[in-house]
Each structure stands twice: as structure tokens, then as C-alpha cells.
N, C-alpha and C positions, 0 to 999 in steps of 0.2 A: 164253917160249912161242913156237915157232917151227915153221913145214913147211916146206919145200922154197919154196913160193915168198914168204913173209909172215913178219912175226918183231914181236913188242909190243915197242914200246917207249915213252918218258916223251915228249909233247910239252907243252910248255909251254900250260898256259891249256887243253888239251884232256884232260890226263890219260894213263892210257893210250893206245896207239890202235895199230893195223894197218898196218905201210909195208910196199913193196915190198922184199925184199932184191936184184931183179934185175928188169929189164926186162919189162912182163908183156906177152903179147899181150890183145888181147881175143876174147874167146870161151872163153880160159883159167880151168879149175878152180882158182882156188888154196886152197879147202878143202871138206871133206869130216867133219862133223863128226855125231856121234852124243848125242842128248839124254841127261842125268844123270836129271832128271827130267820125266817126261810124266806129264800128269794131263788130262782129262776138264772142256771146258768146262760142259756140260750143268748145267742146274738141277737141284740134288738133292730137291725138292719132286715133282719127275715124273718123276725118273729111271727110267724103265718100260722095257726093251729091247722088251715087247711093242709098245710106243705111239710113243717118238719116240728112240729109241736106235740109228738103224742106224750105226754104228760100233762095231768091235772096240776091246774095252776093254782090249787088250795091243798093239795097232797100231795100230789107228783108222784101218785100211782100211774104206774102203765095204762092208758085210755084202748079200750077194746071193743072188738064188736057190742059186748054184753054188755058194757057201760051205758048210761042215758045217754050222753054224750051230747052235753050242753054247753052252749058257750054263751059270755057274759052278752048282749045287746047292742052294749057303749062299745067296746075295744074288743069285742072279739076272742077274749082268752077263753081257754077249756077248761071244762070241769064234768069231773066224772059222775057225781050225781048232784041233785038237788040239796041236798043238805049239804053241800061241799060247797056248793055255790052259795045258799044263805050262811054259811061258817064264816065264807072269804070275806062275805058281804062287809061282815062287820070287826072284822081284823085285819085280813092282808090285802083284802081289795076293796077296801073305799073309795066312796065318789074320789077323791080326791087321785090316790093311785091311780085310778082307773084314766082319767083324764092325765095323768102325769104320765102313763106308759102310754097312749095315744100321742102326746106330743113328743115325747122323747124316741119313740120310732118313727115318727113323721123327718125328727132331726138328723138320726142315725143313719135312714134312708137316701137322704140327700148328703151326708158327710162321713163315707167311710174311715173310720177311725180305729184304731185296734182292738181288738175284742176285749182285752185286757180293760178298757177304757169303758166298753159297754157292760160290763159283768160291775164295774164297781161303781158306774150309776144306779144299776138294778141295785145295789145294797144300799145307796145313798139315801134311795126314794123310799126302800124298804125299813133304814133307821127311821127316818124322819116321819113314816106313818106311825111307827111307833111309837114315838111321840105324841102323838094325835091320840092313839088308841090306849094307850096303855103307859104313864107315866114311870109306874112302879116297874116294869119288866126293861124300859127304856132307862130308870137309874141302876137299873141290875147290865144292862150291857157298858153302862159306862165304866161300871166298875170293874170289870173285867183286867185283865193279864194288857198291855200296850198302849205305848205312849208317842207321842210325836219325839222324834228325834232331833235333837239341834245338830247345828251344823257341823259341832266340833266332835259329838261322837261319832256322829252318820257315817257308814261306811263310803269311800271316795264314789261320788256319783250318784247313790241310792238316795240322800239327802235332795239333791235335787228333783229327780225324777218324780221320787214321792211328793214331793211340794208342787211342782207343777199340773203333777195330775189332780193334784186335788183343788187346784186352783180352777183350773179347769173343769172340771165338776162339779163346784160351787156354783161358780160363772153359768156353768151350764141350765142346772138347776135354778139359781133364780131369776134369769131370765126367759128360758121356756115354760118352765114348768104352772102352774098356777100357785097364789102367794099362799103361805102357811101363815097362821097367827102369832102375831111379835111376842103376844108371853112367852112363846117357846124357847125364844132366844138363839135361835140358828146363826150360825156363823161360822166364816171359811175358817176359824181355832177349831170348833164344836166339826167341821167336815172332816179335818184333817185328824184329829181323834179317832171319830168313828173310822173313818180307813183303817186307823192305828189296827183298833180292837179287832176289825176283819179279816187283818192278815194274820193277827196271831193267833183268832180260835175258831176262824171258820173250817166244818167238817163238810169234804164233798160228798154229796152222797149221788152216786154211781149208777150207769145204764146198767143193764142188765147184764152180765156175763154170757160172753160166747167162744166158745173154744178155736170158731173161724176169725176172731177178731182178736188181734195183739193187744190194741190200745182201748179202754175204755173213757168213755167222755162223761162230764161230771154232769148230772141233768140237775142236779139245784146244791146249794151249799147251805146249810145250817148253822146257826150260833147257839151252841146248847151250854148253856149260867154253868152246870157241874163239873160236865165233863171234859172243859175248858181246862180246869187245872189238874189235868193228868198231865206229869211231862214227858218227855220222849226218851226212849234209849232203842239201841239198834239191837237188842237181844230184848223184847220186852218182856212183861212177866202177867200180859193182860190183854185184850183185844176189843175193838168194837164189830158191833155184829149189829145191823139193821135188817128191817124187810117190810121197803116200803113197798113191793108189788106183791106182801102174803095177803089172800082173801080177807077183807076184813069188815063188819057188820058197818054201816050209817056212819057212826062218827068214831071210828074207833082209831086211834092214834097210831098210826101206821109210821110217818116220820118218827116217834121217838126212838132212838138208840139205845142201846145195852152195853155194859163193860162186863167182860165176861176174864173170869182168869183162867191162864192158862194151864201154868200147875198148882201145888202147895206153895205159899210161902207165910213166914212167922209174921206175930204178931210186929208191928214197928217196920216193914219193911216200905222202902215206899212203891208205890205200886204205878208201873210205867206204860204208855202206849208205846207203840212207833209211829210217826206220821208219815208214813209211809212205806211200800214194800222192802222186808228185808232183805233181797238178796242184790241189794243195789251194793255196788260197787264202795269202798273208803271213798274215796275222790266226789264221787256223781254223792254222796250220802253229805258230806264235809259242803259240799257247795247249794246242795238245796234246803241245809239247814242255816248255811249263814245269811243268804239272799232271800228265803222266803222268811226266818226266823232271828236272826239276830243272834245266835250263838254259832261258838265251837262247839262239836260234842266230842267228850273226851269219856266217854263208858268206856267198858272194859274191852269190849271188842274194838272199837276205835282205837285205844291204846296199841292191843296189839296188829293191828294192820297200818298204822301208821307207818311203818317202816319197812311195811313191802313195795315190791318191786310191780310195776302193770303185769311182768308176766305171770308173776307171781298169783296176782288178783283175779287172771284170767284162767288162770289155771284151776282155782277151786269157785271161778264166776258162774252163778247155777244157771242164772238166765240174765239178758238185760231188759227184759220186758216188764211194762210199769204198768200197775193199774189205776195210780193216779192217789192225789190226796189222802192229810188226817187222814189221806185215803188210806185213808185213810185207811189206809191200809194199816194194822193193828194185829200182835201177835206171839201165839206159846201154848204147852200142857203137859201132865206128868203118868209117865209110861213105866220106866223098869226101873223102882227103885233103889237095887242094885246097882245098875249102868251110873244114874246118877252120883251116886254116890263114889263111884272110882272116879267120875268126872271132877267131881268136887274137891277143893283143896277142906281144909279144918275148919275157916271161919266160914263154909257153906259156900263160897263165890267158887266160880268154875275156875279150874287151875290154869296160870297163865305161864307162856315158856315160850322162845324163842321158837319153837315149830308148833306150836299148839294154835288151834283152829277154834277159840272160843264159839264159832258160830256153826259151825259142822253138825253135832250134835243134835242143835236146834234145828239147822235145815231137815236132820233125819225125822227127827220126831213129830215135829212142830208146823212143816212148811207141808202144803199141799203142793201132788205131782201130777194134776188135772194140766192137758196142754194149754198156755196160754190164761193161767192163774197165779198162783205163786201167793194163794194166800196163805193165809194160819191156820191152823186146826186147833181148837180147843175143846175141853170134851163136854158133853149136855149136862146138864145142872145135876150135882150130886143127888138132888132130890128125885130125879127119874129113875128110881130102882129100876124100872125093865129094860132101863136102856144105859145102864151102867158099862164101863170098856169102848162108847161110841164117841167117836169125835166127828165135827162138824166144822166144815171149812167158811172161814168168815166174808169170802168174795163168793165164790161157785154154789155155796149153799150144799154141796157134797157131802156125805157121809164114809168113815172110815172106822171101823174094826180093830181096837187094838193089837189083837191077836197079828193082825195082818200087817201091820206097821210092826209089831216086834219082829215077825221074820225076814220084814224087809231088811231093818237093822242088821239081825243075825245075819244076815248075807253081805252085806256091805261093811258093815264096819272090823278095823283089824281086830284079830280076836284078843290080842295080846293085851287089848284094853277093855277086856271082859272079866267081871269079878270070879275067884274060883268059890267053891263050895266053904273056904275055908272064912274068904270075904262075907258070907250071909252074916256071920255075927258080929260083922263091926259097923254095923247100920247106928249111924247120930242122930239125935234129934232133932237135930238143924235141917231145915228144909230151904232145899236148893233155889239158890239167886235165878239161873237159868235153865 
């Protein structure tokens, strides 16, 4: 799997993962990738477009006055125009969905069950349309990153829970729902699968940002085939960047996603998200990767905060506020090559040392300081000469001035780790990990 700038390949102890095939800048798109399956976070007990549904249920653009503002006949769901509604007709809303989410909130309705439980029916009914519709994009999620886990690896507990609920979900599924055709070969194996693949590469994509709201809620979750195999580190060197509520013509592709890099890095590096915001705590970072993810993360900043103290963590904690998922939250970009470079040890990774704050740096540069955001910044596509030195925050949609982030620096950071006049000429080639 390969574009023009990125290509998968085996890293040892990582798996898969995302390298540079050639030198990237930062600012640079190196993908562009379109969801297989989209489905609808929303609890299906209230699923009401009259009441709490303003999202198009074929885009999950924001539904507005200006919108047509039509909804399906059979089940009621919204769509923001007519060609949104013929698009769904014949991919994500067929007879058959259409009738499967009528019974399935009729279910929901009389049996409050945990939300958790209703979000991974929505994707159940959602694999298995695909199935229907599209065989090739359905053996493209299979092959995705996640596996059912046996008993003997499964973390204490997590082995069962997931097993039940997907027991449960099957159960559910073929007894309310209406039948699907046996060529497909559906089965509580093939259910529990598909789970698998959703936990490990679904992307939420996000209500809108508001600086009077702490928490954002995720309005649909994504399964995008590429950007699947980015892996995570807590210092990344990369971001996603969506905009599914920008103006956009009839059928123009508003769900797809972007990977956008933060700064420079060499050719062979591999190039990482975060799935989630970074200024989340070791501890809260260490526990939502192992329960949502299956791993330990042991990156470099992991390393060194592993053996700090809470008060420690609280001391340089920049916020605890979360904007949620792959929320994907994703993040980085490159400022004063200088500064970098004192940062940097010889083989380019940022220098590590009993008081060294691998992630400090980052928060300066990198981290938006909008209230109630805590995204990334990374900067507009080297290609926009007019708008070179601008970075753009990948949650708030914000714009920021380099000029203006270096003096922030220049004020905050100790000077004594500021390069002198003598430092200009011992700049390397080597371009910085973080």
C-alpha cells in the first residue's frame, strides 16, 4: 500500500506502519483517504432527526436552515440534500438498512442497553450492508489491522466482555433484523471480527468545536482502508485534519480525511498519528491505549515519564480536557530550526535526560492555546506560497502566525536553551524526530 509520499511496511515490535518513501516537508498532505464504512454515533433509543439528530445521515454535515432538509419516508433519517439522499439510497442506506434501523430502534426503545452496545450495532448493520453493496471494499475491511483475541492472550476480563457483546449483537441482529443472503456467510466468527477491525481503526469524526464546551461528542465514526495503518506515538510527527461541515458543491467528499505533517522529517522515517490528544497525562495515555488498543506505548516520551511522580505530571499537566478519538486527535510542525536543533541529540531524536520534558517543546510549538481545544497545529501545504509561516489547528480550524508562536516561545522558554550566534553553523542534515 503505497501514494506518492508514504508506502506500509513490516517494522519489527510495531507491525505494520507508515514510512516516508522521500523526504517530507511539513505542511505536506501525504494522504487523502476516503471512509469504506461510515455510520452514525447517535444512540438509537432517541434516534429522532426531529429532536437531537442535526447531521446528515449520508455526510454528517451540519443540517441548516439553508439545507433542503429532507428525510428518508421509511425511517425518518436526515439528509441534507437530494443527491445525498439518492447517494445513501444505494450504499449506506438501503432497503435493507433502512428496515434494520426501524427495527433496531423500535428494540433499543423498549430495552435500554448501554450506549456502547448501541454504537456497535450501528457498525454491525453498517459492515454487513457492505457486504450487500460492495464485496471488494468489504474484503478491504477485512483485511484491515485486528483480530479476535483468545482467551489466553485477552487481557483479564476484556476477552469476555468482548465476546458477550458480540454474542449479543449477532443474537440481536438475526433475530430482529430482516434476513441477509447465506452466500454472505455471516456468522457470530465473521461478527466478532468485524468488532475486531472497529476498535482498532475506527476514526471519530467530531461535533463541531466550541470554546463553551469542554467535551466534544463524536457525531459518526469512520473506517478509512489507508489511514488505518498510521501507528500512534504521543509526540507525533503527523495529524489528521477533516472538514466535514466546509461548504461543499452536490457530491463533493466532505467525510474524507487528510494526513497532514507536522514538520520535516527524512526519507525512511516512519510517520506516526496520535489517537488522541496529547496533553493527556502517562497514566490516562498508558490505559486508553491498552483497553481501547491492545498495546503498551513505550515512545520516547513514554519512556521518559514513566517514572514520574502524579505530582510530577501535574506540575507540567497543560489541561485534562479531551476532545475525544483517533480523535483523533492527531499532531506537530516545524518552527525555528535552530531551537530544534539544540533540542536534538546527533542521531536527530529529541535529547532525553532525567529532567528533560521530551514534550514541552511540542506543547510550545505544536499544541493550540484556543480555551477548551488542545489541538495541533500544523502548517498549510508548502504549496500555498501566499500563506507560507501560517499554521492551522486541526480540532478549532484556527489560524496561527509563526512570527507569533516564536515570540510566544521567546518568552516562555529558559533562554539558556537558546542557540547563540556561534550555534547557526552547526545545523545537520538530519531532520528532527519531534
Amino acid at each position: 500500500m503505497e501514494t506518492a509520499a508514504v508506502a506500509m511496511t513490516e517494522i519489527q515490535g510495531r507491525g505494520r506502519a507508515m514510512v516516508a518513501i522521500r523526504p517530507l516537508k511539513g505542511g505536506e498532505i501525504v494522504l487523502r483517504d476516503s471512509p469504506i464504512v461510515l455510520y452514525s454515533a447517535l444512540p438509537l433509543q432517541s434516534d429522532d432527526h426531529r429532536d437531537n439528530n442535526g447531521y446528515c445521515s449520508n455526510c454528517f454535515i451540519s443540517i441548516t436552515q439553508q439545507s433542503q432538509n429532507l428525510s428518508c419516508s421509511t425511517c425518518g433519517s436526515p439528509f441534507c440534500t437530494l443527491d445525498c439522499q439518492s447517494a445513501a439510497s444505494a450504499t449506506s442506506h438501503t432497503p435493507w438498512a433502512c428496515q434494520t434501523l426501524i427495527r433496531l430502534r423500535e428494540y433499543f426503545s423498549g430495552n435500554r442497553l448501554p450506549l456502547d452496545l448501541q454504537i456497535q450495532a450501528r457498525f454491525i448493520v453498517s459492515a454487513y450492508n457492505l457486504a450487500l453493496t460492495s464485496q471488494s471494499k468489504f474484503q478491504t475491511l477485512l483485511s484491515l489491522q485486528g483480530s479476535v483475541p483468545s482467551q489466553s492472550d485477552a487481557v483479564s476480563g476484556s476477552y469476555s466482555d468482548s465476546d458477550s457483546s458480540a454474542n449479543f449483537i449477532h443474537s440481536l441482529i438475526s433475530s430482529v433484523c430482516p434476513p441477509l443472503p447465506l452466500e454472505l456467510g455471516l456468522s457470530l466468527e465473521l461478527t466478532k471480527v468485524l468488532l475486531a477491525k472497529d476498535k482498532l481503526n475506527a476514526f471519530g469524526l467530531m461535533e463541531p468545536f466550541s470554546e463553551q464546551r469542554e467535551d466534544r461528542s463524536v457525531r459518526a465514526y469512520g473506517i478509512y482502508p489507508v489511514a488505518s495503518f498510521f501507528n500512534h506515538d504521543c509526540l507525533p510527527n503527523a495529524c489528521r485534519f477533516d472538514y466535514l461541515d466546509a461548504a461543499k458543491p452536490s457530491l463533493a467528499n466532505n467525510t474524507d480525511i487528510t494526513i497532514r505533517m507536522i514538520h520535516d522529517v527524512p526519507q525512511g522515517r516512519e510517520i506516526c498519528l496520535s489517537y488522541f490528544p496529547v496533553n493527556l497525562k502517562y497514566r490516562e495515555r498508558q490505559k486508553r491505549l491498552r483497553d481501547d488498543y491492545g498495546f503498551v506505548c513505550d515512545c520516547d516520551r513514554c519512556k521518559v515519564e514513566a517514572g514520574w511522580s502524579e505530582s510530577e505530571e501535574d506540575g507540567i499537566d497543560m489541561d485534562d480536557d479531551d476532545e475525544d478519538d483517533n480523535d483523533e486527535g492527531n499532531q506537530e510542525t516545524t518552527m525555528d530550526e535552530d531551537f530544534d536543533e539544540q533540542m536534538e541529540g546527533e542521531d536527530g531524536d529529541m535529547m532525553k535526560g532525567e529532567d528533560d520534558f521530551p514534550h514541552a517543546y511540542f506543547f510550545l510549538n505544536y499544541m493550540c492555546d484556543r480555551k477548551n481545544c488542545w489541538g495541533t497545529l500544523a502548517p498549510l501545504s508548502p504549496s500555498a506560497a501566499a500563506t507560507t509561516g501560517v499554521m492551522e489547528c486541526n480540532v478549532c480550524g484556527s489560524f496561527k502566525n509563526l512570527d507569533q508562536l516564536n515570540n510566544m516561545i521567546m518568552n516562555t522558554v529558559d533562554k539558556s536553551f537558546l542557540p547563540t550566534d556561534d550555534d547557526d553553523d552547526e545545523e545537520t542534515e538530519e531532520d528532527q524526530h519531534y
